[in-house]
C-alpha positions as CSV (number, residue, x, y, z in Angstrom):
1,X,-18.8,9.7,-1.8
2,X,-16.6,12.8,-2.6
3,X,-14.6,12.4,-5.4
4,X,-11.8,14.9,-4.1
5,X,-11.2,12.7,-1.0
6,X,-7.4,12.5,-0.9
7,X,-5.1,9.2,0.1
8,X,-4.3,11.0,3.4
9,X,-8.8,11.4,4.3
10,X,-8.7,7.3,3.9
11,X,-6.5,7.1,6.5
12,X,-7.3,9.5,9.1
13,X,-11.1,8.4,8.6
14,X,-10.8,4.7,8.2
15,X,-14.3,3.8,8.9
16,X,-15.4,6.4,6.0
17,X,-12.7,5.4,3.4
18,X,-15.2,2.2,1.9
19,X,-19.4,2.8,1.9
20,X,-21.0,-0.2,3.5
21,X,-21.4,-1.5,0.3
22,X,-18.1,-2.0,-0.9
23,X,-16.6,-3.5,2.8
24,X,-18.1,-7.0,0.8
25,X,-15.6,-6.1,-1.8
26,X,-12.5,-5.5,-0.1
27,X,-13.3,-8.9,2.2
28,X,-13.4,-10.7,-2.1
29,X,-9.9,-8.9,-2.8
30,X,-8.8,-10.1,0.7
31,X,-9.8,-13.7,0.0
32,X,-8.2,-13.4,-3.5
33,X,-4.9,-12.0,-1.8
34,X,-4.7,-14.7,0.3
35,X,-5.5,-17.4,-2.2
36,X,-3.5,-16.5,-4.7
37,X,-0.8,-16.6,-2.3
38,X,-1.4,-20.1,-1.2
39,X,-1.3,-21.0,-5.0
40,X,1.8,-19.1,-5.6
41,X,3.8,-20.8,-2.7
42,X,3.0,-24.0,-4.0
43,X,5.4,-25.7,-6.8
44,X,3.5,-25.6,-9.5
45,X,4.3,-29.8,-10.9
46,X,2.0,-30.6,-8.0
47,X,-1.7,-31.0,-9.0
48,X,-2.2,-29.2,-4.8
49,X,-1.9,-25.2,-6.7
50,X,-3.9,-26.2,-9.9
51,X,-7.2,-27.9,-7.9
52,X,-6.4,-24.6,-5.6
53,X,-7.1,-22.1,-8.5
54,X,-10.0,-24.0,-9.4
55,X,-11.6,-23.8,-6.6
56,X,-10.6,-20.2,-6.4
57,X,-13.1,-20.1,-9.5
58,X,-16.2,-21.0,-7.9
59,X,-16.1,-18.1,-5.0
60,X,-16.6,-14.8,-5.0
61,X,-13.0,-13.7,-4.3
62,X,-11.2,-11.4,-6.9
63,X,-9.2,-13.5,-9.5
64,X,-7.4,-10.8,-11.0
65,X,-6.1,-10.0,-7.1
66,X,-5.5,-13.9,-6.9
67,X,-3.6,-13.7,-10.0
68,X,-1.8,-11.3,-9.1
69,X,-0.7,-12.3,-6.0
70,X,0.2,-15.9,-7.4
71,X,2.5,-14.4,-9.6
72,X,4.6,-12.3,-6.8
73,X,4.5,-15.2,-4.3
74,X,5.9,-17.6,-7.2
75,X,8.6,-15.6,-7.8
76,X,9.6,-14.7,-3.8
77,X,8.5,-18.8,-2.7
78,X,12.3,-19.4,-4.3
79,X,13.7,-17.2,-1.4
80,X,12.3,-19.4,1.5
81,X,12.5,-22.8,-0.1
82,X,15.3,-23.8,2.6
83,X,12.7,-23.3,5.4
84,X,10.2,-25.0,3.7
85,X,12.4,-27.7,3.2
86,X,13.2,-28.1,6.8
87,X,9.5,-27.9,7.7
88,X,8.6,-30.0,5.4
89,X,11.2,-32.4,6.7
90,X,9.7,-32.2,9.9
91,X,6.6,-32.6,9.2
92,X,7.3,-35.5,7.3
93,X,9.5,-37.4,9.8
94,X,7.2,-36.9,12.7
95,X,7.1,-40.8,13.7
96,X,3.0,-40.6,15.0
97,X,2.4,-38.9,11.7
98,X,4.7,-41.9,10.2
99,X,1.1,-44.3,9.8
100,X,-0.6,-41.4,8.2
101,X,1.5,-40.7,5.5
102,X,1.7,-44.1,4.1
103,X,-2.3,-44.6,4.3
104,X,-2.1,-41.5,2.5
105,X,0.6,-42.3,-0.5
106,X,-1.4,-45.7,-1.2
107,X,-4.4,-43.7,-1.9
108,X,-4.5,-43.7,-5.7
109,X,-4.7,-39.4,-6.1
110,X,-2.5,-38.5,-3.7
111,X,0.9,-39.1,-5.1
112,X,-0.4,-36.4,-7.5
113,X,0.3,-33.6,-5.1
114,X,3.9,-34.5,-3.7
115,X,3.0,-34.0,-0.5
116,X,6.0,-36.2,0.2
117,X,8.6,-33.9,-1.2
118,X,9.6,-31.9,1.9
119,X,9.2,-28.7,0.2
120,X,5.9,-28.6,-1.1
121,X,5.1,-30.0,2.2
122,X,6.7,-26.9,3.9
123,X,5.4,-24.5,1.4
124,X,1.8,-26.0,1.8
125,X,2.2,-25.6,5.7
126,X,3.7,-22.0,4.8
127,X,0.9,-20.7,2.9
128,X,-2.1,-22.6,5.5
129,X,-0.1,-20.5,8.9
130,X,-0.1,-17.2,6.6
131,X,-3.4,-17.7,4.8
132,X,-5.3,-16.2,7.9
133,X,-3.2,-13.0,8.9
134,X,-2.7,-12.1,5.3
135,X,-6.5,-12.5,4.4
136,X,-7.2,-10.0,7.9
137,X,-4.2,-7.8,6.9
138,X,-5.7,-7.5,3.2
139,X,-9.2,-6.5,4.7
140,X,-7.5,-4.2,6.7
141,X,-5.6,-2.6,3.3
142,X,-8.2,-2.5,1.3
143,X,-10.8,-1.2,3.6
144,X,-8.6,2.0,4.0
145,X,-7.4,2.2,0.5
146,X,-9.6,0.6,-1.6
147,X,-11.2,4.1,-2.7
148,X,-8.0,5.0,-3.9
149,X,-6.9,1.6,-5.5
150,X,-10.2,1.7,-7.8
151,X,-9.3,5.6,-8.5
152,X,-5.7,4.3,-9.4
153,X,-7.2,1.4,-11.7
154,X,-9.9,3.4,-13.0
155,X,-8.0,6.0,-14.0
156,X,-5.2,4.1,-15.8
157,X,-5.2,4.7,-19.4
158,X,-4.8,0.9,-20.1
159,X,-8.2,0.0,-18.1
160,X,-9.8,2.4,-19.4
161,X,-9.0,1.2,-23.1
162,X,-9.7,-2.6,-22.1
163,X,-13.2,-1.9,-20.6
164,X,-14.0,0.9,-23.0
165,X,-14.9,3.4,-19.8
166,X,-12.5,6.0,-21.6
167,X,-13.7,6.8,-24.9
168,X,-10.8,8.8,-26.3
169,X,-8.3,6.1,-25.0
170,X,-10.5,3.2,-26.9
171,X,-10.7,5.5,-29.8
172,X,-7.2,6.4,-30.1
C-alpha cells in the first residue's frame, strides 16, 4: 500500500482504504466497539458487565478498542439513565413477562445481575438494540479509516516507546 495515501484517498476510495487482509481486522475493532459498549452501559455492581468482559476475552475482538469504548460509554450511560429507567420499568412490569421474572429471581445466580433494578434492565436492553448498528457502523469506520487510525497510533511517540518500534523514543 502507498504510504503517502492521504485521509481524503480513504474516503473517495473506500473499497481501497483496507487490503483484503486487514477488512478481518476492522470487523475485531468493530466487535470490540460494540462490546465494550455493552459493558460500559451496564452499572458496573452487577456481575451482567464483568461475565461480559470475560467473555470479551475469549474472542478475537480488540480489547484495547473494547476498553476503550467501555470507558466513554461509562461515563455518557449517566446521561440516559432516566430512559433506561423507564424502559427498564416497562419491561419489568409487563404482566405476561410477570411469571418469567420470578422463575428467574429464584434461580440462585440470577439476583447477581440486578436484572430487577429497572435501570440496569433498561441499560441492558439499551446496549442489546444498539449492539448491532454500532458493530455495522464501526465496520463501516474502520474500513475507511482504519489506514489512517494505525498511522495515527503507529506514529504516536508513546506507542512507539511502549512497543519499542521507535528506537530513539525507547532510548530517550
Amino acid at each position: 500500500m502507498n504510504d503517502n495515501m492521504e485521509i481524503s484517498d480513504l474516503s473517495s476510495e473506500p473499497a481501497k482504504a483496507l487490503p483484503p487482509q486487514d477488512i478481518g481486522r476492522s470487523r475485531r475493532w468493530a466487535l470490540g466497539l460494540a462490546a465494550g459498549m455493552l459493558i460500559g452501559v451496564l452499572p458496573k455492581d452487577s456481575i451482567l458487565p464483568w461475565i461480559l468482559a470475560i467473555c470479551l476475552t475469549l474472542t478475537t475482538a480488540n480489547l484495547l478498542i473494547a476498553a476503550l469504548a467501555a470507558a466513554v460509554f461509562t461515563v455518557m450511560s449517566q446521561f440516559w439513565d432516566a430512559l433506561a429507567h423507564s424502559i427498564g420499568g416497562m419491561i419489568l412490569a409487563h404482566d405476561d413477562l410477570e411469571w418469567f421474572w420470578v422463575v428467574l429471581y429464584e434461580t440462585p445466580f440470577m439476583p447477581w445481575t440486578r436484572f430487577n433494578n429497572t435501570v440496569v434492565m433498561g441499560n441492558l436492553a439499551l446496549g442489546i438494540i444498539c449492539c448491532v448498528p454500532l458493530y455495522l457502523l464501526g465496520c463501516q469506520i474502520f474500513n475507511n479509516c482504519g489506514t489512517a487510525i494505525l498511522r495515527l497510533i503507529r506514529g504516536n511517540r508513546f506507542t512507539g516507546w511502549m512497543t519499542g518500534l521507535n528506537e530513539d523514543v525507547a532510548r530517550s
